[in-house]
TORLUMLO-540371 format. One record per residue (C-alpha): residue number from 1; residue in one letter; x negated, y negated, z. Coordinates in nm, 3 decimals. Example, Ala and Ser with C-alpha at 12.3 -4.5 7.8 and 13.67 -1.06 7.14 Angstrom:
# TORLUMLO-540371
<1; A; <-1.230; 0.450; 0.780>>
<2; S; <-1.367; 0.106; 0.714>>
END
This chain:
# TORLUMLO-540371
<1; X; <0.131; 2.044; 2.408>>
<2; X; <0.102; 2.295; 2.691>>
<3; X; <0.109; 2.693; 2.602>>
<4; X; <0.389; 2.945; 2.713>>
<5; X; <0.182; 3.156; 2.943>>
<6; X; <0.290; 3.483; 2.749>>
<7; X; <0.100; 3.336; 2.463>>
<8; X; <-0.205; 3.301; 2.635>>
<9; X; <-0.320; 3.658; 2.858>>
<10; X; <-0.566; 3.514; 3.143>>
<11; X; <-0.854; 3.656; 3.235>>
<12; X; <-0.706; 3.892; 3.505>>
<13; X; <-0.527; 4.074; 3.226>>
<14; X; <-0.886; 4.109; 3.011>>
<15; X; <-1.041; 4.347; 3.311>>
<16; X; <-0.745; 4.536; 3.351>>
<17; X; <-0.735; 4.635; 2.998>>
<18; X; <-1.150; 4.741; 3.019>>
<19; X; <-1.099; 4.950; 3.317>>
<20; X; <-0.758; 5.110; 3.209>>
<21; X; <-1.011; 5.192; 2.851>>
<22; X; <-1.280; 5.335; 3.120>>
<23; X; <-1.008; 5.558; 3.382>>
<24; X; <-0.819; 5.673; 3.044>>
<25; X; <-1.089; 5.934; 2.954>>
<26; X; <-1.101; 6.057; 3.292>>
<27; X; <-0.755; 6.077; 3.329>>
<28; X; <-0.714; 6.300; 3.026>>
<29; X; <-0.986; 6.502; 3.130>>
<30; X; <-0.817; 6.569; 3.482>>
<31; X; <-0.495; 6.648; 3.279>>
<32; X; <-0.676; 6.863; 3.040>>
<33; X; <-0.833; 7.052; 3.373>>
<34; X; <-0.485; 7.055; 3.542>>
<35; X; <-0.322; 7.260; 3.254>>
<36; X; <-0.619; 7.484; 3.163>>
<37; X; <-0.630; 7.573; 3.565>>
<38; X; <-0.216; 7.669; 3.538>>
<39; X; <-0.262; 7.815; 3.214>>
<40; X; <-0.563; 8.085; 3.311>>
<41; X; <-0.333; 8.086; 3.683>>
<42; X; <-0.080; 8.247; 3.524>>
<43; X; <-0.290; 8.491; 3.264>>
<44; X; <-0.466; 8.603; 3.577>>
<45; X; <-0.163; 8.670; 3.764>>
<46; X; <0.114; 8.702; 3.520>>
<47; X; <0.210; 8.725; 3.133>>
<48; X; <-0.008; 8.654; 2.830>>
<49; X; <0.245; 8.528; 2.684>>
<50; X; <0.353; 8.246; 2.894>>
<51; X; <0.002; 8.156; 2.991>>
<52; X; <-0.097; 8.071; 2.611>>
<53; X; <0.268; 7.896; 2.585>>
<54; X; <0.193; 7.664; 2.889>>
<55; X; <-0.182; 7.613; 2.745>>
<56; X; <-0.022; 7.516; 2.400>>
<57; X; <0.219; 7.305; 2.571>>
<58; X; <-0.085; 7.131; 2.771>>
<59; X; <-0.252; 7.070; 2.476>>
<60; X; <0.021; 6.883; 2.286>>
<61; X; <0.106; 6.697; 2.549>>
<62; X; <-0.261; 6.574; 2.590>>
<63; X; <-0.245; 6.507; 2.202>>
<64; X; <0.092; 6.330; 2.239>>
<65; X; <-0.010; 6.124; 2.522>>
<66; X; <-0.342; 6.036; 2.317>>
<67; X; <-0.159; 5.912; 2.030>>
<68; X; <0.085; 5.674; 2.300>>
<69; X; <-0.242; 5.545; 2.396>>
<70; X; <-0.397; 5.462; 2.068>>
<71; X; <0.004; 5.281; 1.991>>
<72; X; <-0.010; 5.131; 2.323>>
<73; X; <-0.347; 4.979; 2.229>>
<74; X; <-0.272; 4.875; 1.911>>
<75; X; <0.051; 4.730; 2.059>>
<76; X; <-0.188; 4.567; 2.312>>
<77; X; <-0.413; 4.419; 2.003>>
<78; X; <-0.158; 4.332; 1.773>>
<79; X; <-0.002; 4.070; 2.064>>
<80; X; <-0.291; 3.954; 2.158>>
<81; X; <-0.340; 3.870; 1.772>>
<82; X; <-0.030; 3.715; 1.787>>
<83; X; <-0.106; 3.512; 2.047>>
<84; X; <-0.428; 3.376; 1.899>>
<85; X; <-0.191; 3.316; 1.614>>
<86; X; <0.101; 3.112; 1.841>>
<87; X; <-0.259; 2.947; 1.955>>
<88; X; <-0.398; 2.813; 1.691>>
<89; X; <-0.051; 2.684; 1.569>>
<90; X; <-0.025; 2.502; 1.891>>
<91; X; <-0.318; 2.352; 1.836>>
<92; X; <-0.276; 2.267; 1.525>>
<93; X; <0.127; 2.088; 1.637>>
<94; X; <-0.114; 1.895; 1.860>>
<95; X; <-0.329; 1.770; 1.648>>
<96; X; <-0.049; 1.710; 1.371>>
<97; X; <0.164; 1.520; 1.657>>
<98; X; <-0.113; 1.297; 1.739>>
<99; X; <-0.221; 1.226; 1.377>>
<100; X; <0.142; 1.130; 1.330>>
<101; X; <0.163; 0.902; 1.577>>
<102; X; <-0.151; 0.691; 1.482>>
<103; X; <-0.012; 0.724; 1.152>>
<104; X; <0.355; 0.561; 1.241>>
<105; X; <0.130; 0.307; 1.557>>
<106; X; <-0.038; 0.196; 1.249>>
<107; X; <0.228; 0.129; 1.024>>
<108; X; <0.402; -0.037; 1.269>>
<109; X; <0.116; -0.285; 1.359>>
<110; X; <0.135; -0.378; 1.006>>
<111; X; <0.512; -0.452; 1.009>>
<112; X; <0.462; -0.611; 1.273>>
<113; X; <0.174; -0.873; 1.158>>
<114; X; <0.374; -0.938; 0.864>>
<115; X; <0.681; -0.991; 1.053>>
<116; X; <0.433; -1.251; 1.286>>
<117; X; <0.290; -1.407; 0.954>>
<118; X; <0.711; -1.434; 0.797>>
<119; X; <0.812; -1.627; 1.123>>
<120; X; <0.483; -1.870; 1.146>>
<121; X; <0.445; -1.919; 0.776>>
<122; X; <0.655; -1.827; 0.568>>
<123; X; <0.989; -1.883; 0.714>>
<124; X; <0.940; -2.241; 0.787>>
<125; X; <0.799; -2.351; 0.430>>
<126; X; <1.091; -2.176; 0.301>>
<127; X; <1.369; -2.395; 0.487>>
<128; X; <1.151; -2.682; 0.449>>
<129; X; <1.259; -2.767; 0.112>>
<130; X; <0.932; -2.802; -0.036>>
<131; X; <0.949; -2.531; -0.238>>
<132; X; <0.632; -2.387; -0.170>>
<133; X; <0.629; -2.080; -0.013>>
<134; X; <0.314; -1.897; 0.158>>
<135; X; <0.216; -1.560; -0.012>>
<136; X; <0.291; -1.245; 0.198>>
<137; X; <-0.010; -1.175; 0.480>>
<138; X; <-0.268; -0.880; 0.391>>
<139; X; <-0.058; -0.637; 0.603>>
<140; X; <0.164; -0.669; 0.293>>
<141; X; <-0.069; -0.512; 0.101>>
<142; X; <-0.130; -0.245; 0.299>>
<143; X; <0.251; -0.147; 0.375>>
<144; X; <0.275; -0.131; -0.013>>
<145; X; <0.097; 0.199; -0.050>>
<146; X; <0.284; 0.364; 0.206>>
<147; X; <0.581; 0.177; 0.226>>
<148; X; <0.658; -0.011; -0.030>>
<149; X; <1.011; -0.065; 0.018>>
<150; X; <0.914; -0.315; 0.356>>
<151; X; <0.704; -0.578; 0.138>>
<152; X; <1.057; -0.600; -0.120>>
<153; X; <1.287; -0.656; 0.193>>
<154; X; <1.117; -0.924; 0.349>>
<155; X; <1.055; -1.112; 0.032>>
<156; X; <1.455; -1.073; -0.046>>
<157; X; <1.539; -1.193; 0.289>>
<158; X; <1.271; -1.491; 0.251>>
<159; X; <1.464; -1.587; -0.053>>
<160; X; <1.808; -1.529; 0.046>>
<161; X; <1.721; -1.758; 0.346>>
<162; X; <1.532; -2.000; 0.111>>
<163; X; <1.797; -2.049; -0.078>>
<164; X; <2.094; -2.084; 0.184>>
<165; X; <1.867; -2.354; 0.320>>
<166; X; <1.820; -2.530; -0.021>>
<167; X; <2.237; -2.525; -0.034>>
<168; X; <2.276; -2.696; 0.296>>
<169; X; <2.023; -2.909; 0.267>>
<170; X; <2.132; -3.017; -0.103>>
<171; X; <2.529; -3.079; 0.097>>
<172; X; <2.418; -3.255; 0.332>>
<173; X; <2.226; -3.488; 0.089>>
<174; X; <2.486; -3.498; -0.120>>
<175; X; <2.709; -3.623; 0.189>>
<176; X; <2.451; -3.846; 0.277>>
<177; X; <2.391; -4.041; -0.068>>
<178; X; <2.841; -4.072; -0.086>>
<179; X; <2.804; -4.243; 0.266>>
<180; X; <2.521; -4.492; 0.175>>
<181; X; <2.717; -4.582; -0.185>>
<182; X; <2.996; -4.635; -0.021>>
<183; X; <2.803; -4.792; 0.260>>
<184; X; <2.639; -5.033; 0.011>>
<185; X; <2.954; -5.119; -0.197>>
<186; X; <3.118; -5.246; 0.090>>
<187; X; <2.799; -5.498; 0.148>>
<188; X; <2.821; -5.624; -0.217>>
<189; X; <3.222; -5.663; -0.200>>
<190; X; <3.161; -5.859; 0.159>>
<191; X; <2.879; -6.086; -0.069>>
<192; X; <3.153; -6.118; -0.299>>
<193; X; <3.406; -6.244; -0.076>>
<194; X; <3.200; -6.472; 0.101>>
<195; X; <3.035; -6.643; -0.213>>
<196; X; <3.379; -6.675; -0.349>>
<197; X; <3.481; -6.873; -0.021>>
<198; X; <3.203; -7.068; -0.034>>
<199; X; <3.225; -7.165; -0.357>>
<200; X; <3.607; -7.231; -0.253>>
<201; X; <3.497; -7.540; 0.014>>
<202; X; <3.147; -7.650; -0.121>>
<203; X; <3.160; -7.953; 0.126>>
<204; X; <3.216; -7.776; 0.438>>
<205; X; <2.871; -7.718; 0.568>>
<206; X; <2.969; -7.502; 0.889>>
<207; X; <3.131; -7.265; 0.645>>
<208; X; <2.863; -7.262; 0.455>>
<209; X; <2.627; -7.188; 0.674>>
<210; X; <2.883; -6.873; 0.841>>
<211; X; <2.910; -6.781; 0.494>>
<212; X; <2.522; -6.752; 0.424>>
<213; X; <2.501; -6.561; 0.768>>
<214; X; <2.763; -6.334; 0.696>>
<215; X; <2.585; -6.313; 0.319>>
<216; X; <2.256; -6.227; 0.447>>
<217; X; <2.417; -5.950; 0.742>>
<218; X; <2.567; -5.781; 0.457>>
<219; X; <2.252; -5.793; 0.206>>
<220; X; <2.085; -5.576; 0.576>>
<221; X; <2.350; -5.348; 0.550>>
<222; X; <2.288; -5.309; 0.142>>
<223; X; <1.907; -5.294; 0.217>>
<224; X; <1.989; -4.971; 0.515>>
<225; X; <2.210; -4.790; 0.290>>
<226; X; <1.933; -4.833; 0.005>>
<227; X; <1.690; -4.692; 0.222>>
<228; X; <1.913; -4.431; 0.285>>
<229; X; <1.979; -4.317; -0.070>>
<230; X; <1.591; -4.362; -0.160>>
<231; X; <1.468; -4.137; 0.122>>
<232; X; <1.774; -3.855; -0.008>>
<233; X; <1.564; -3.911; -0.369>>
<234; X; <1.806; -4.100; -0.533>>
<235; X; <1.699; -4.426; -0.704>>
<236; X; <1.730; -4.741; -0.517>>
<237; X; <1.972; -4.971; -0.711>>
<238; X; <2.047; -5.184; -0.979>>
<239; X; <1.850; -5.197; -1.274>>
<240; X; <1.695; -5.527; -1.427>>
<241; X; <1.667; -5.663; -1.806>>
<242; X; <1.381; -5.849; -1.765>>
<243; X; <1.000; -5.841; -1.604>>
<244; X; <0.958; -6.051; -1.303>>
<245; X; <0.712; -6.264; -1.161>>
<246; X; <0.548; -6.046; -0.850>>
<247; X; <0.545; -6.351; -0.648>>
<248; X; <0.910; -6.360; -0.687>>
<249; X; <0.904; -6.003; -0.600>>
<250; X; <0.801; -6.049; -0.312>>
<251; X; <1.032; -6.355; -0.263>>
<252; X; <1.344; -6.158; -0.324>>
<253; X; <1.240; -5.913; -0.137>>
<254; X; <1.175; -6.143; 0.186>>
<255; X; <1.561; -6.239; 0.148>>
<256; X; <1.666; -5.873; 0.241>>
<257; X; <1.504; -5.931; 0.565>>
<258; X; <1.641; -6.062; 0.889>>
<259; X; <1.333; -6.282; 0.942>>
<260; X; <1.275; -6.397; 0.616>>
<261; X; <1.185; -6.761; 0.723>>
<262; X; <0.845; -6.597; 0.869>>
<263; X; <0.736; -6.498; 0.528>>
<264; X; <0.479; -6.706; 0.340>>
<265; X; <0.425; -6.617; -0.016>>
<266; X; <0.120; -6.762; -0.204>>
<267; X; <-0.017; -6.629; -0.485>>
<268; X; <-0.078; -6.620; -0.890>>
<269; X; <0.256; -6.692; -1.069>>
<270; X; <0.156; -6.544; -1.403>>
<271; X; <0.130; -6.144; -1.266>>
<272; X; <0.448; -5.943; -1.337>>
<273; X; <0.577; -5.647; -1.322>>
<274; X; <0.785; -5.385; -1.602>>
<275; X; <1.150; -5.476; -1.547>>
<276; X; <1.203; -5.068; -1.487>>
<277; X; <1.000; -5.101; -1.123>>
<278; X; <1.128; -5.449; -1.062>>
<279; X; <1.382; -5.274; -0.817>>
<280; X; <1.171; -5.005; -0.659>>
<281; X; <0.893; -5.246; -0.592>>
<282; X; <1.131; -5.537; -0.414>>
<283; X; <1.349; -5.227; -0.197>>
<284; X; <0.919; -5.130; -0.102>>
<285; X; <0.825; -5.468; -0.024>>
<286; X; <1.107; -5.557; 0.159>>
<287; X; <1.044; -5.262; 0.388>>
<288; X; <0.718; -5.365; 0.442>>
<289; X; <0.784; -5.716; 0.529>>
<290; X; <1.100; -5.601; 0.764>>
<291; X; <0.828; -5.373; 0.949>>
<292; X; <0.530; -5.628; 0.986>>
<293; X; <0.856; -5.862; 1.089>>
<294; X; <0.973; -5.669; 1.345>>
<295; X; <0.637; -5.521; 1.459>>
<296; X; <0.440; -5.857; 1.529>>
<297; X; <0.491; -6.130; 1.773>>
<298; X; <0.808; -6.302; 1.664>>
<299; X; <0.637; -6.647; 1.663>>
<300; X; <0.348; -6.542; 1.410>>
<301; X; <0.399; -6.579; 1.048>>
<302; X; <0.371; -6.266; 0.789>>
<303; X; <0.151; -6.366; 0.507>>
<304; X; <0.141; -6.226; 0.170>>
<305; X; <-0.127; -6.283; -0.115>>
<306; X; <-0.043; -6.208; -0.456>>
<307; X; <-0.359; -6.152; -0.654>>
<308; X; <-0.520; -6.010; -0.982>>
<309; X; <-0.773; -5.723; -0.938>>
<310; X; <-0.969; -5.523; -1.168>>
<311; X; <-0.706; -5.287; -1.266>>
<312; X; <-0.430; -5.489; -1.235>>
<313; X; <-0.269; -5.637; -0.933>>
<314; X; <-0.230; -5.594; -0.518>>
<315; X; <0.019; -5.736; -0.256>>
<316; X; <-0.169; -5.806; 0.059>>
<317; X; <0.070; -5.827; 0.364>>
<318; X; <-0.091; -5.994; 0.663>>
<319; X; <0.093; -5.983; 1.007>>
<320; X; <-0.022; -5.955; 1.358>>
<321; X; <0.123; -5.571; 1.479>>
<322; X; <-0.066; -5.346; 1.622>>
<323; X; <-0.087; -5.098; 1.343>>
<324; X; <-0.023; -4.715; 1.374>>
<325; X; <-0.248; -4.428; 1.526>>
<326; X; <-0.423; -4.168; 1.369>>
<327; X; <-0.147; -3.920; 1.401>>
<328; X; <0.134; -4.142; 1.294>>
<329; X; <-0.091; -4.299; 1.012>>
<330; X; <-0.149; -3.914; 0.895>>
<331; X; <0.214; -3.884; 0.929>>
<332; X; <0.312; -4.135; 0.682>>
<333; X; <0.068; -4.012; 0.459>>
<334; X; <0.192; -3.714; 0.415>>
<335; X; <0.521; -3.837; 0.336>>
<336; X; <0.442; -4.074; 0.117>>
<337; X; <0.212; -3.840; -0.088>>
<338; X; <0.500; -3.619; -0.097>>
<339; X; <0.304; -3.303; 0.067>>
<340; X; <0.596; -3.377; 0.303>>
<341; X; <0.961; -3.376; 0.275>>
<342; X; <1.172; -3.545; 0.549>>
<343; X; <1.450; -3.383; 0.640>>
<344; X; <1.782; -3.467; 0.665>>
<345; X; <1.737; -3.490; 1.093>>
<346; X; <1.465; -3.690; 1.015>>
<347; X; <1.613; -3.955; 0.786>>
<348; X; <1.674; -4.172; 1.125>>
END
């Protein structure tokens, strides 16, 4: 900050106040000699009287004068006092100003960073739906000591966002799982029909076979709009009385495939499953047989192995695709694992 110059006397002024202290003796000497000339003038040549008047007068005049000077001085040392004072106050404004403004740089790095770390971090977990949210950054801890109000508002906004998310997401699952039911109960009311009609004209064999085709385009459509509802976390269907067979698993779950004739199921008949999974496990292995299906070479067969293992039993299926990459491999991981939730754009 840059000084008034009538704060700050320069050095100019400094030598004309030591001579004017040097000439002001010798001035009051001359004036002193001046009126003691008149005064003994006029005794020689005229009056007492008026001599020792003017002499008198001399002398307080000298005395008055004297006493200006010593005021004038202590005028002279009171403002440059002052202006030490208006000085050092500068100074100090300077120093204040710039302490301030490292102060308020600093404090706005740190909203910044945390602002940084809320967009990267924090802000995509929480409209993610995973529910699992990043802590604040350490710049959080550091705005809580001197402003602690910053930390509060960004963890309010992080949950009012959060939780708008959550409600759109949660409609537009909701609007997702109405489409698939309804999706799926027109596939089981088009089995129905065409079982009824079937059933209807036993002998006609070109019916029957439209009326199998027609059968097994609608158990596709059932099979989609299962998928559907499974990957919105609903559960995948009907619900069986009894265990079954896993060899027959995986049969029923080759006939909710388009190219079910390529499957070849061998295996031991006497390994079953709890009739609770029965469901699950056929809507699973019918996705994996309609991807090694559709991923191999449509002339090779897919071939699945039933067998008993240590701790129970495995379903090998055997096709000739080329398998995923690293990246899409750690992909599906992730979502099967559940570290990752698909969204709703994703469900395609």
């Amino acid at each position: 900050m840059a000084r008034s110059p009538l704060h700050a006397p320069g050095p100019g002024s400094g030598r004309a106040a030591r001579t004017a202290r040097l000439l002001w003796p010798l001035a009051l000497t001359l004036a002193l000699a001046t009126f003691l000339t008149g005064a003994a003038l006029i005794a020689r040549y005229g009056p007492v009287a008026p001599a020792l008047g003017t002499g008198v007068a001399g002398v307080a005049a000298l005395a008055l004068l004297e006493r200006l000077r010593r005021d004038h001085r202590a005028a002279l040392d009171e403002a440059r006092r002052q202006a030490g004072l208006v000085a050092a106050r500068d100074e100090e404004a300077v120093r204040r100003d710039a302490g301030w403004r490292a102060y308020t740089e600093e404090q706005a790095g740190y909203v910044r960073d945390e602002l940084v770390h809320l967009l990267k971090e924090r802000l995509p977990a929480a409209t993610s739906g995973t529910g699992r949210i990043p802590p604040a950054g350490p710049a959080a801890a550091a705005l809580a000591g001197t402003m602690p109000e910053v930390p509060g508002l960004l963890d309010r906004l992080l949950a009012e966002v959060a939780q708008e998310a959550g409600d759109q997401a949660e409609s537009q699952r909701l609007s997702l799982v109405e489409l698939a039911s309804r999706v799926q109960t027109s596939a089981h009311r088009i089995q129905a029909t065409v079982t009824g009609l079937a059933e209807r004209f036993p002998g006609d064999t070109d019916l029957l076979e439209a009326t199998m085709q027609v059968d097994h385009a609608a158990t596709q459509q059932a099979r989609h709009a299962q998928s559907l509802k499974v990957l919105c976390g609903e559960w995948p269907g009907q619900q069986w009385q009894k265990p079954l067979a896993l060899v027959d698993v995986v049969r029923a779950a080759s006939g909710r495939i388009v190219a079910y004739r390529r499957v070849t199921v061998t295996g031991e008949p006497d390994l079953g499953v709890h009739a609770s999974v029965v469901e699950p496990l056929i809507h699973l292995v019918a996705e994996l047989l309609a991807n090694a299906t559709e991923y191999s070479p449509p002339r090779t067969s897919v071939l699945v192995t039933v067998r008993a293992v240590q701790r129970g039993a495995v379903i090998e299926v055997d096709d000739g695709g080329l398998g995923l990459d690293e990246y899409r491999l750690g992909h599906a991981r992730e979502i099967v694992s559940g570290r990752r939730l698909l969204g709703v754009g994703e469900v395609g």
